[in-house]
Every structure is written in C-alpha cells, then in structure tokens.
VEXMI-208275 format. One record per residue (C-alpha): residue in one letter; chain; x, y, z. Coordinates in pm, whole numbers, plus 32768, in hexadecimal, padded with zeros to 4 digits. Example, Ala and Ser with C-alpha at 12.3 -4.5 7.8 and 13.67 -1.06 7.14 Angstrom:
2
+-------+-------+------+-------+------+
: lovex : margu : east : north :   up :
+-------+-------+------+-------+------+
:     A :     A : 84CE :  7E3E : 830C :
:     S :     A : 8557 :  7F96 : 82CA :
+-------+-------+------+-------+------+
***
This chain:
396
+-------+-------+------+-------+------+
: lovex : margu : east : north :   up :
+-------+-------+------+-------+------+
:     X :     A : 5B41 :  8032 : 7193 :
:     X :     A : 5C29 :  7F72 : 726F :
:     X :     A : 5D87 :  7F66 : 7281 :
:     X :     A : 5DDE :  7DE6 : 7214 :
:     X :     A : 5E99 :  7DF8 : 7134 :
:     X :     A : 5FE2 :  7E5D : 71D8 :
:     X :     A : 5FBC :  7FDB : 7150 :
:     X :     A : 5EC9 :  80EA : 716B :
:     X :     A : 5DFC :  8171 : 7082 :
:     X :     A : 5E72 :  82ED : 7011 :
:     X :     A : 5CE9 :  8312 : 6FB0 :
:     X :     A : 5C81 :  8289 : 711C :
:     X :     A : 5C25 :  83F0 : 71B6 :
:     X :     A : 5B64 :  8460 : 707F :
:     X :     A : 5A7C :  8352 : 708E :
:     X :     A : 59A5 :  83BC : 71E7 :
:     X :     A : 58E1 :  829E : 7260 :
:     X :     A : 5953 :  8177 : 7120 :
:     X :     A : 5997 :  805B : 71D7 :
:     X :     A : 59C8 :  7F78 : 7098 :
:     X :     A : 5923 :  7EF6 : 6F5C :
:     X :     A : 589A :  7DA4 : 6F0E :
:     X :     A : 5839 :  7CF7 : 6DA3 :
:     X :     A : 56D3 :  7C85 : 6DB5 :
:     X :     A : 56C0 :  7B18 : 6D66 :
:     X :     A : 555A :  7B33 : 6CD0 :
:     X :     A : 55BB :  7C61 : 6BD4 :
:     X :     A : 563D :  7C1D : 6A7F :
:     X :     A : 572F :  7D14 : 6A0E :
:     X :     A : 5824 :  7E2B : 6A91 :
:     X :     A : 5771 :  7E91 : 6BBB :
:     X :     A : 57ED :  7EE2 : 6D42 :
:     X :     A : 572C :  7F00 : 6E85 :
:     X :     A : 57D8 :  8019 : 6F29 :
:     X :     A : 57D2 :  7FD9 : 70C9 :
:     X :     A : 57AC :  80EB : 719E :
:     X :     A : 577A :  8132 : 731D :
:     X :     A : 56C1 :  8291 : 72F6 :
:     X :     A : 5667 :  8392 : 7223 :
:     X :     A : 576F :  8429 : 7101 :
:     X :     A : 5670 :  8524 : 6FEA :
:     X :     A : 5791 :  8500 : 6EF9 :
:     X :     A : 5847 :  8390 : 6EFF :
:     X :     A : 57F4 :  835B : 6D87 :
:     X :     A : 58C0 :  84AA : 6D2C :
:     X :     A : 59D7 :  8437 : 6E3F :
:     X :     A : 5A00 :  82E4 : 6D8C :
:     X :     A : 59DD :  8358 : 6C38 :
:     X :     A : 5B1F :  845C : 6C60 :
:     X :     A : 5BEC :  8388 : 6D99 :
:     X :     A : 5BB4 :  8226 : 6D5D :
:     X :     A : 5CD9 :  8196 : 6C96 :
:     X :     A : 5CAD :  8016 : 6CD1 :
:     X :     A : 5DD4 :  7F2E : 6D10 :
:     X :     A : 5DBF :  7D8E : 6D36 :
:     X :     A : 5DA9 :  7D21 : 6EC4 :
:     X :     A : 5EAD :  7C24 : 6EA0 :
:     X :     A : 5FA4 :  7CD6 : 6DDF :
:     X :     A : 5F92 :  7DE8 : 6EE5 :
:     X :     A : 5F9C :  7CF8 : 6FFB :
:     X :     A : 60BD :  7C29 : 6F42 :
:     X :     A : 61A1 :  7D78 : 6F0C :
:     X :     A : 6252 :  7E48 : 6FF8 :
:     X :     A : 6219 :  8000 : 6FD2 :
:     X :     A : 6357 :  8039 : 6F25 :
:     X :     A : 62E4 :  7F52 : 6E0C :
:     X :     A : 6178 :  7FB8 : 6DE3 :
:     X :     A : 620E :  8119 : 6DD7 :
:     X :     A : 62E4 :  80C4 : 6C83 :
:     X :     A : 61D7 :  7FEE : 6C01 :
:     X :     A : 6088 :  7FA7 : 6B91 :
:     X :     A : 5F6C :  7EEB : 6BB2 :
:     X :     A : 5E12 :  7EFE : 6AE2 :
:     X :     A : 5D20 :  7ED6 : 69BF :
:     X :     A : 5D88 :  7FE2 : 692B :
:     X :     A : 5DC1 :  8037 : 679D :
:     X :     A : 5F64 :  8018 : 67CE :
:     X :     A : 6058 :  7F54 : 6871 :
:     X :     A : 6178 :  7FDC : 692D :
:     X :     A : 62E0 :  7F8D : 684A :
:     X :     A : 63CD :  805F : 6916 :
:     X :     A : 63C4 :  816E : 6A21 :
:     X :     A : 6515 :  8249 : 6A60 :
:     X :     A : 64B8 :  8302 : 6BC3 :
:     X :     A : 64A4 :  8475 : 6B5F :
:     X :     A : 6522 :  845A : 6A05 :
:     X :     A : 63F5 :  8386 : 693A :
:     X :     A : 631E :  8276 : 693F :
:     X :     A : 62A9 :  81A6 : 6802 :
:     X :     A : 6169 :  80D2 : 67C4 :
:     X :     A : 611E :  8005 : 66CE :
:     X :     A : 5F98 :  7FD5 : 6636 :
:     X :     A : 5EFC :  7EA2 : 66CC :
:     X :     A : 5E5C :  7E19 : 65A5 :
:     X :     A : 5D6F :  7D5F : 668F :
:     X :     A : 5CBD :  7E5D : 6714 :
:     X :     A : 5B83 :  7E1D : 675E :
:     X :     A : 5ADC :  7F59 : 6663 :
:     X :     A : 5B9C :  7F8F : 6544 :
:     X :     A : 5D1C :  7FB0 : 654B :
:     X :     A : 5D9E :  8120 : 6539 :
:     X :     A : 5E1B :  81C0 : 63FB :
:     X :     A : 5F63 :  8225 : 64B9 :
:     X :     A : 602F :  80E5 : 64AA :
:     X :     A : 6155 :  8174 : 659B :
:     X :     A : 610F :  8285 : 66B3 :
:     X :     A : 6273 :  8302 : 672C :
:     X :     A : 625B :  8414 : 683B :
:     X :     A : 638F :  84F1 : 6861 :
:     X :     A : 63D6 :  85B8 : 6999 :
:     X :     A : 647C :  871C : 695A :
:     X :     A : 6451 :  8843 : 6A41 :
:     X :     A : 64BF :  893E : 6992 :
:     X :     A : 63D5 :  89C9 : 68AD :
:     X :     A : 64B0 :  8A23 : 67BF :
:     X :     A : 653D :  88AB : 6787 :
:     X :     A : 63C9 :  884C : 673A :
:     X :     A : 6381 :  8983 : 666D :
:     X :     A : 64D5 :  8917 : 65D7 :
:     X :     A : 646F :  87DB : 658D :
:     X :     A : 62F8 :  8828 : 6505 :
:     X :     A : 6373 :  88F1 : 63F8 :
:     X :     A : 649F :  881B : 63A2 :
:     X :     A : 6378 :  86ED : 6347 :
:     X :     A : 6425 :  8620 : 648B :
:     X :     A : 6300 :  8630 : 6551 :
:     X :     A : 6192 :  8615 : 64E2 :
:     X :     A : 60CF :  866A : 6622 :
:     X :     A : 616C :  879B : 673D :
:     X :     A : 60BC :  8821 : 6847 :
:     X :     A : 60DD :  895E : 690E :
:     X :     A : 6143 :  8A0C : 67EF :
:     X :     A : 61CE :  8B97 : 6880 :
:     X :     A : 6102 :  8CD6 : 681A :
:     X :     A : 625B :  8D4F : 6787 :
:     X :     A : 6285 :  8C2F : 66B6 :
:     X :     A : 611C :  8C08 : 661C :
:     X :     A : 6167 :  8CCF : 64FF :
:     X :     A : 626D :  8C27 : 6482 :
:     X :     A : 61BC :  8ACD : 6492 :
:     X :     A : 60A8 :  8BA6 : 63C5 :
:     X :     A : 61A9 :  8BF4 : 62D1 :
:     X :     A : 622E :  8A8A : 6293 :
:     X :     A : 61A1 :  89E2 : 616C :
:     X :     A : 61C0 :  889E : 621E :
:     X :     A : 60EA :  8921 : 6379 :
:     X :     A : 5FE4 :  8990 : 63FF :
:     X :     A : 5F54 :  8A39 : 6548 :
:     X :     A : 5E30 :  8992 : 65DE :
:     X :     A : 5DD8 :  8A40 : 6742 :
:     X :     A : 5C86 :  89CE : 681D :
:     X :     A : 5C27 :  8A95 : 6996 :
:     X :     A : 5C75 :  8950 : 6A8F :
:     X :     A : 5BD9 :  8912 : 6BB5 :
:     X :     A : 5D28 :  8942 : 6CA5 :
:     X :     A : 5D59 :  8AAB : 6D49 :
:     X :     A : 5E32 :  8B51 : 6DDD :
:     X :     A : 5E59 :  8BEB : 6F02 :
:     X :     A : 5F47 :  8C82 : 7050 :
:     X :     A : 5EDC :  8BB9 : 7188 :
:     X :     A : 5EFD :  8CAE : 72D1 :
:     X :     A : 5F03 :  8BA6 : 73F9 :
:     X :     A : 5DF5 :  8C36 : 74EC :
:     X :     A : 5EC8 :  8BF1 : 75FF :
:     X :     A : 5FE6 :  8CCA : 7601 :
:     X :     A : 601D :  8E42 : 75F4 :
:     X :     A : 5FC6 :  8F03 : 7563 :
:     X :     A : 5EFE :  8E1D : 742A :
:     X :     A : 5E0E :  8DBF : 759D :
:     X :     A : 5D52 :  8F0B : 7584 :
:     X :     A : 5C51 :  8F0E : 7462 :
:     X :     A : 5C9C :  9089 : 742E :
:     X :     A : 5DD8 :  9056 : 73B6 :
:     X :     A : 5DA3 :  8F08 : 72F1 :
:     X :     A : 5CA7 :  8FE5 : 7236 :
:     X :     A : 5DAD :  9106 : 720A :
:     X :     A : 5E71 :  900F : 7151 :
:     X :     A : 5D7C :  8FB7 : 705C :
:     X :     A : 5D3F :  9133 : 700F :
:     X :     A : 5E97 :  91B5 : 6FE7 :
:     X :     A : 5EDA :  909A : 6EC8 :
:     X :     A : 5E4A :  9106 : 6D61 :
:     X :     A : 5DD0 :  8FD2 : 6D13 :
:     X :     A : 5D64 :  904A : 6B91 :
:     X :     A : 5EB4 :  90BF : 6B65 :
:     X :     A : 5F43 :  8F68 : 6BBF :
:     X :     A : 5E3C :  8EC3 : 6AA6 :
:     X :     A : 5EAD :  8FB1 : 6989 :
:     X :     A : 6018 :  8FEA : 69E2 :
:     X :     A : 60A1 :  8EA8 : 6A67 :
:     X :     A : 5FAF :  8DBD : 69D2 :
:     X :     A : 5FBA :  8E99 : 689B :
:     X :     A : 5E1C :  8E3C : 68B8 :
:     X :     A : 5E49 :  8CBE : 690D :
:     X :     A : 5D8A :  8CCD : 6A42 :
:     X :     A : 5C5A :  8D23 : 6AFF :
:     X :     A : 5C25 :  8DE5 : 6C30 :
:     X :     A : 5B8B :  8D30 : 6D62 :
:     X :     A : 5B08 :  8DB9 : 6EAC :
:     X :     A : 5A72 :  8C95 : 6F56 :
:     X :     A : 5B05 :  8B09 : 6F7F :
:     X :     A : 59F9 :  8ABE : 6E7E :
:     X :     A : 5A31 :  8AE4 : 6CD7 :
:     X :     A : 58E9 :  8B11 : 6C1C :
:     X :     A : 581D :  8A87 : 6B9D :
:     X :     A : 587D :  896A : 6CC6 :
:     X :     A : 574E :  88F0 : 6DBB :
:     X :     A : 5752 :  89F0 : 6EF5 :
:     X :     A : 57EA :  8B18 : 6E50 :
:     X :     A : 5774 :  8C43 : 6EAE :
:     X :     A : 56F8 :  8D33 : 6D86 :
:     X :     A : 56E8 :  8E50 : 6E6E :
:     X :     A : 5854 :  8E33 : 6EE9 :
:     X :     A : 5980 :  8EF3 : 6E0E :
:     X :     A : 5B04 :  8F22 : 6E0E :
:     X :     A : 5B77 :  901C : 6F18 :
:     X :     A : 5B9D :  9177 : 6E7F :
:     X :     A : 5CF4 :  9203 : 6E55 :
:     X :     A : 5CE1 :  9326 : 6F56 :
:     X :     A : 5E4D :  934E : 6FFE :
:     X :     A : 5D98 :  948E : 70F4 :
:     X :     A : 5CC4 :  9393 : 7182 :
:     X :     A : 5DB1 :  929E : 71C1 :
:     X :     A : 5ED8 :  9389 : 7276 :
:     X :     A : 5D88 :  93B9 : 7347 :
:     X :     A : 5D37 :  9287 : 738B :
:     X :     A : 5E75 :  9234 : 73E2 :
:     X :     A : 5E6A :  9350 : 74E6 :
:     X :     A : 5D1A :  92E1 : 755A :
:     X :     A : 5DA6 :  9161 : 7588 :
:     X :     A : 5EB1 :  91E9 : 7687 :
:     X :     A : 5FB5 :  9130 : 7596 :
:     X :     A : 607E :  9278 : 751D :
:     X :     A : 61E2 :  925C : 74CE :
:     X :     A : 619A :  90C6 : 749F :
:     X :     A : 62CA :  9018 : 73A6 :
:     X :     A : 6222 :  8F05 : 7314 :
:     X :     A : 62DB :  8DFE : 7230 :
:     X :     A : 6220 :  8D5A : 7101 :
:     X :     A : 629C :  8BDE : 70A5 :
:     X :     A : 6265 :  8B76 : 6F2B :
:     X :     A : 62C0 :  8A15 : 6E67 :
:     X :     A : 6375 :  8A54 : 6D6F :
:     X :     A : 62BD :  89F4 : 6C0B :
:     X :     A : 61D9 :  8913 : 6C94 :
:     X :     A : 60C3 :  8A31 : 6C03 :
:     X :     A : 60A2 :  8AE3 : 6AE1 :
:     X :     A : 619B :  8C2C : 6B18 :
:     X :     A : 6185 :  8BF6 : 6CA4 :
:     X :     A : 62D3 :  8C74 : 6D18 :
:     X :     A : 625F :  8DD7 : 6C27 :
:     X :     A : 6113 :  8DD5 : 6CE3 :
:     X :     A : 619A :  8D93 : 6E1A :
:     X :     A : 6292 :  8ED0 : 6DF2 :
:     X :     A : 6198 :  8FBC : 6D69 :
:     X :     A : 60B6 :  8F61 : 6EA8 :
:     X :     A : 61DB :  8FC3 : 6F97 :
:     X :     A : 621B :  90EA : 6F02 :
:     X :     A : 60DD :  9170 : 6ED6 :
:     X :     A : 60CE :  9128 : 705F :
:     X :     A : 6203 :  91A1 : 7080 :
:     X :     A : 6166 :  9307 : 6FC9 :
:     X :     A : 60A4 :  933C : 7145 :
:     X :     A : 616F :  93FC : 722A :
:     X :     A : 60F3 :  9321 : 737A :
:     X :     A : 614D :  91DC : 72ED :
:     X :     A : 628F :  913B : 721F :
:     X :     A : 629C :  8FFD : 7176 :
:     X :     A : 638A :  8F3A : 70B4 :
:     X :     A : 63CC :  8DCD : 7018 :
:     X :     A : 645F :  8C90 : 705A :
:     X :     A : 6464 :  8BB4 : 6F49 :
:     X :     A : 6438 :  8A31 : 6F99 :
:     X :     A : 644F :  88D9 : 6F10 :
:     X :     A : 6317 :  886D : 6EC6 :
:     X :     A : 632E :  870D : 6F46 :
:     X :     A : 63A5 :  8799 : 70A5 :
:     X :     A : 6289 :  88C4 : 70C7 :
:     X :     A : 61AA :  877F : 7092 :
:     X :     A : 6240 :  86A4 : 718C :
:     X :     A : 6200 :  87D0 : 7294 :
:     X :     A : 60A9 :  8822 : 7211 :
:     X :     A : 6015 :  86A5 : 722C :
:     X :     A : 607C :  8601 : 736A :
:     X :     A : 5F5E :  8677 : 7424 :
:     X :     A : 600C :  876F : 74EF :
:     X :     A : 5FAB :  88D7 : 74BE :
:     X :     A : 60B5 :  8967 : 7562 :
:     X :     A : 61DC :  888E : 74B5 :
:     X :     A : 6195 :  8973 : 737C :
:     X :     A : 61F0 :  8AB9 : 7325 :
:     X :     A : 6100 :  8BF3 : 7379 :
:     X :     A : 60CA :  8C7E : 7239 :
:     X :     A : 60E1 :  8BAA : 70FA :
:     X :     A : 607A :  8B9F : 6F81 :
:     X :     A : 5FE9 :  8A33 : 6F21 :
:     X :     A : 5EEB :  89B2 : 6E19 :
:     X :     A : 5DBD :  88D5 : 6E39 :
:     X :     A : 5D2A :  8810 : 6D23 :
:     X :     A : 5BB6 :  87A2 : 6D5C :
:     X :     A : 5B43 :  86BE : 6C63 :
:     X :     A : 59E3 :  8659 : 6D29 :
:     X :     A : 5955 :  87B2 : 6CCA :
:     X :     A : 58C4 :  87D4 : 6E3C :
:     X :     A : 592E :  88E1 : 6F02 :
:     X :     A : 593A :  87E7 : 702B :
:     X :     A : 5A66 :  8767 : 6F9A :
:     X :     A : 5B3A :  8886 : 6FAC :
:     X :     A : 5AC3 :  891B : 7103 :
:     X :     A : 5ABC :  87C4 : 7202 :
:     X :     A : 5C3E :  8784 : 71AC :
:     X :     A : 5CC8 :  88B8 : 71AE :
:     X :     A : 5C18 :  899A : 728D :
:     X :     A : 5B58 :  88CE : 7386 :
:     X :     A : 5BCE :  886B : 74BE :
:     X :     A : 5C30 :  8725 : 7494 :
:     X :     A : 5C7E :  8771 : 7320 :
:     X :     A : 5DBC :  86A6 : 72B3 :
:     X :     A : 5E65 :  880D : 7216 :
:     X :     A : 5D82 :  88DB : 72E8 :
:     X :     A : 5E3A :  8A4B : 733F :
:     X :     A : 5CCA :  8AC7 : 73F4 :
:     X :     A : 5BEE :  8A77 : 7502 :
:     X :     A : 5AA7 :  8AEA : 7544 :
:     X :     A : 5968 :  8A57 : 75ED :
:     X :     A : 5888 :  8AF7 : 7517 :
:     X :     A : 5911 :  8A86 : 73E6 :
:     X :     A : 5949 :  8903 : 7485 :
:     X :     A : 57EB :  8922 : 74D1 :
:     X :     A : 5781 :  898D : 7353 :
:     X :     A : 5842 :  888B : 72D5 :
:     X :     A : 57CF :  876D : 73AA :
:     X :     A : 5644 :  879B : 736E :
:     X :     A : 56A5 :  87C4 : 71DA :
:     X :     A : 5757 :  8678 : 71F4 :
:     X :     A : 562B :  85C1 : 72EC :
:     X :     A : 5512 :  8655 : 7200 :
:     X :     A : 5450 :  858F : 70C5 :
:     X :     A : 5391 :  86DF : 7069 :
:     X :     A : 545C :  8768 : 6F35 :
:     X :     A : 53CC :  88AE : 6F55 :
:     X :     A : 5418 :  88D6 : 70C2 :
:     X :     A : 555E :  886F : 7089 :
:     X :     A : 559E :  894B : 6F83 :
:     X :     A : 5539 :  8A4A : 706E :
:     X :     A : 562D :  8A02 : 7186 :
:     X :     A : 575C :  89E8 : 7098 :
:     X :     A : 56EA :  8B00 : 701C :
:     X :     A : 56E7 :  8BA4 : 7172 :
:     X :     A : 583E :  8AF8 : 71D1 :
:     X :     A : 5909 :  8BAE : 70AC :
:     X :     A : 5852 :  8CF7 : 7122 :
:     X :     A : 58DF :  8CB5 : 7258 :
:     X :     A : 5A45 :  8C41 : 71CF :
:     X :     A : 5A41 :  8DCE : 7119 :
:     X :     A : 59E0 :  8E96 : 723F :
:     X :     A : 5AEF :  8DEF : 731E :
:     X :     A : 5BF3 :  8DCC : 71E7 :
:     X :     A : 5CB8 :  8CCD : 7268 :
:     X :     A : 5D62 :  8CBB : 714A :
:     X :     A : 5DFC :  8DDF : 7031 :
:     X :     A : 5CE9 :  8D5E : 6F22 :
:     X :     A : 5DBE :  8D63 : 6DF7 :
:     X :     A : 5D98 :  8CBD : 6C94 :
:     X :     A : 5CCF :  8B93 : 6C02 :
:     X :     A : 5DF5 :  8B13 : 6B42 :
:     X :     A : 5DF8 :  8AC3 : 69C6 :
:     X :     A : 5E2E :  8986 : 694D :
:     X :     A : 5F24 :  8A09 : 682D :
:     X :     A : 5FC0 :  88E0 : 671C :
:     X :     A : 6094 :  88E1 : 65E3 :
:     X :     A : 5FEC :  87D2 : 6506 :
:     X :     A : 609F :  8744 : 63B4 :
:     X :     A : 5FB6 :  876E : 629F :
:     X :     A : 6016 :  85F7 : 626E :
:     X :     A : 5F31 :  85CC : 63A5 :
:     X :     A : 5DAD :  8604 : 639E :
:     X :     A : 5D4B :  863B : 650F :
:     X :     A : 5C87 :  8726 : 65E0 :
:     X :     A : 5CE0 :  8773 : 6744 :
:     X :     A : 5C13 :  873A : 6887 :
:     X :     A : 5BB2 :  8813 : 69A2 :
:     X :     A : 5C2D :  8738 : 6A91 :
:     X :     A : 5D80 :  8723 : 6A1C :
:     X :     A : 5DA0 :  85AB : 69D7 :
:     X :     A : 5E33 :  8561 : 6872 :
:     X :     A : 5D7E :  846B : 67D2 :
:     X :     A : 5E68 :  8395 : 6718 :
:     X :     A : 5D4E :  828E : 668F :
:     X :     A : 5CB0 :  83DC : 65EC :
:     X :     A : 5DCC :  8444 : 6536 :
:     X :     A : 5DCF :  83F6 : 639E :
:     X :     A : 5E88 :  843B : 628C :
:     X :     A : 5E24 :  8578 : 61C2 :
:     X :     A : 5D88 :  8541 : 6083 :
:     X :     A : 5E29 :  859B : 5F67 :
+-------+-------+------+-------+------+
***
C-alpha cells in the first residue's frame, strides 16, 4: 500500500503485510488479486470492514482538505451538499451498478444533544436517530410515530491505566480498580439494561475469546487490599471521559469514580473532555502525550480478537496504554500462524493474559440503541454501520 497518491491511507496500519491489489487481465468479472509480502490469517475480514475504495486520480488530483468534504465511489448515492458538523445530503445514483435504493434522498443531521434528536424523532422531523438515552426510550416507545430498535455492537468500553506511571504500573492495584467498580450495577442502573458486561479485550462469540474468562467481581474488601498490597495507598487518581461520544459515558464514567472513590486508600474524580481533543492525545503514537486514566470505546467490526488487542494494547499498538512481552509475544505467533485452531488458542491465551494483568477497568459492551420511524423498515447491525441502501418504506 504505498503512499502515491499525495495522502495516506487512514486504513494503512490495519492492513499488516497488503502491499496492493491488482485486476487480473485473464479473469472476467469483479475479481482482485490481493498482494502481500507475508502472512495476515484475517485480510479478507480486514478488507471486508476497512476497505472503502476511492479513484487513484481523483485522490492524486485533490488536495486533503477537499477529499475530506467530498466523495469519491461506486456507491448507491451521490454527495448533493455537506454542511461540516451540521448535515450532509446524498442523492440516489440511479446508475448504480445493482439496483438503485428505495431511499431517493439520504440527509444526515448532526445534533449532540440527545434530546434535540429525541425531539425531533417524535416530532416526524427525523426518520432514523441513533444513540437514543436509556431515559428517553420510553417515550420513543410511547410515540405512535416511533419505535425502539436496540442490537449488542461490537465496540466496548473501557478505562485505559497507562502501565507506565504510578500507581496504574503495579498490576495489584490496576486489578483493585476493576474490583471496587460494580460493573452489574453500571448495566442495570446507568444503561437501564442496554449493555453487557466484559472482562477481557475480546466480546463473544468473537475468534480468540476466552470462554473461561469473566467480568471482575464486585468485591470493594479485596480491592482496599490490593491497593495496600500494590504499595499505592493514599494514590489520587483522575479519570478523563468524552463527553457523548458513548452511550451514557460521562454517567458511567462518574459512577466508576465514585465507586473508587467508596475505598478508603484511593480517591478518584472526573475530568470531562472534548472528544475530538482526548483523540488527538490518544493517537499520535506517543503513550505518554495522553492522559493516565481514561474512558474510550472501540468498535471491532472484523470479529477477531486480534483486532482489538495489537492496536490498543501491544507495544507498538497505535492507542496502546500497556506493554508486556508476554502478551507481544502471544500476539505475534497468532498473527504469523495459518493453523486456525492454534490461533484460536493463543488469542485465547492473550485475553487470559489481558484479565490477569487488567490493564484496563473492563467495563461495558455498548448497545447499539436507535429510534426508527415506523415509516422506515430497517434492522440494525452489530457493527454499527447504518445501511442506507437497506432501508425501505414500510408497507402499508
């Protein structure tokens, strides 16, 4: 995959070992020869999910600024107008090569407030909202003109410790924090039930999760003694959280601090952040540019538990908080291995690992929660993409 066309490719580092694609002369049809310089067990998944494709020479003819307001494809609409942060409209491209979509005009509308889209649902404004609030779900229930539709994603999320500052560097006390947070009460109170508890990197029924691994007990004795045991009494810790980036994240980021907050060796407290700048730390490959202890989410559409754990808690991970030879180690022969069974095996062994050193709070797999128009018929996705080409008007 090389850089010649005057930008990078944001897809570049998930695609280990692609070094391009090529259309066979001597095939009829729409097939690729995908080029490679080693050994990647799950580049079919990788360009299934990351693999948006754009024209060569329009990329090369356009500077960033425009490619970033516009678009480029074969795709089912057209881009008619884009309004940074307030909308973008498409248009159906009636030339599609399947058959055109029944939605004739796709208008996105940006809104962070949930109310305004709850608002806006109910009203008959809107047809399609996502992230719709526990508090607000029955009142979409309610409407005549609404519906809920809700779906368990594939993003979780988590509080990355950085392993190399005090006192989140001792294991003891990163596994403290995962016992003093009640992790059920978070699912049934906050979430009001829109969530699942996690206590590996790894959702099931993924490839490499580990049957035999659960969510950390709530047990607030053992973790004022781990604490103790850690050396890292009397630690003030700060935890940084986006603000509605995730489904309820600034009320599970304050229920977490106070239930840490509950042990007498330890306080904690929040900071709430933009989410854009938490990014911006989080992704310039320097650890120590970010804060120490953060909430974030991490959508994994591949299904492969490799995909979560290389960039976020390997060494060299692009968002990695953690490093550990053993788990580097894990990772690597999963990745340089065609045995599916042995591979399953060493993920499997690698989010074991990821539990007993908790380098993160293991949180929630978020729900993908939506208010739907009952003009609409649609069914979400578990990877949180919103099909627009599926969507069809309800029959009457």
């Amino acid at each position: 995959m090389k850089n010649d066309v005057g930008i990078a490719s944001p897809q570049k580092s998930q695609l280990a070992g692609v070094t391009g694609a090529e259309v066979p002369s001597d095939v009829d049809g729409r097939v690729v020869d995908v080029l490679s310089d080693g050994l990647n067990p799950i580049v079919f998944a990788e360009f299934a999910v990351y693999c948006d494709v754009m024209e060569k020479a329009w990329t090369q003819e356009h500077d960033p600024s425009y490619i970033a307001k516009n678009m480029n494809g074969t795709g089912p609409f057209e881009q008619a107008d884009y309004e940074q942060n307030v909308r973008v409209v498409f248009d159906r491209y009636d030339d599609y090569w399947q058959e055109p979509a029944a939605v004739t005009k796709l208008t996105f509308n940006a809104a962070k407030e949930s109310s305004v889209r709850v608002n806006k649902l109910v009203a008959g404004e809107t047809d399609l909202t996502v992230n719709i609030p526990p508090q607000s779900i029955p009142r979409v229930q309610n409407a005549e003109t609404a519906r809920v539709d809700a779906i368990g994603s594939t993003r979780i999320i988590y509080n990355a410790m950085r392993y190399d500052v005090e006192p989140f560097s001792s294991p003891k006390f990163r596994q403290a924090m995962n016992y003093a947070v009640d992790l059920q009460s978070i699912v049934e109170n906050v979430l009001q039930g829109f969530g699942g508890e996690t206590g590996q990197p790894t959702l099931k029924p993924f490839f490499g999760y580990e049957d035999e691994v659960g969510p950390y007990p709530y047990d607030q004795a053992k973790a004022e003694q781990l604490v103790e045991e850690s050396g890292m009494a009397g630690a003030e810790i700060e935890l940084h959280t986006p603000v509605g980036r995730y489904l309820k994240d600034v009320q599970i980021a304050q229920a977490v601090a106070n239930m840490i907050d509950q042990l007498p060796n330890v306080s904690c407290s929040v900071k709430q952040r933009d989410f854009g700048a938490l990014a911006s730390q989080l992704v310039d490959g320097d650890i120590t540019t970010g804060p120490n202890f953060y909430l974030i989410g991490w959508g994994n559409a591949t299904f492969d538990a490799a995909q979560t754990i290389i960039p976020l808690l390997t060494s060299d991970g692009a968002l990695t908080s953690y490093k550990n030879d053993e788990l580097d180690q894990l990772v690597e022969q999963a990745q340089n291995t065609a045995d599916r069974e042995k591979r399953d095996q060493l993920l499997q062994q690698a989010n074991a690992h990821c539990h007993e050193q908790a380098p993160w709070i293991y949180l929630n797999r978020q729900y993908s929660v939506y208010g739907v128009s009952e003009r609409l018929e649609w069914k979400p996705r578990n990877d949180e993409r919103v099909d627009a080409y599926a969507i069809e008007p309800a029959s009457n």
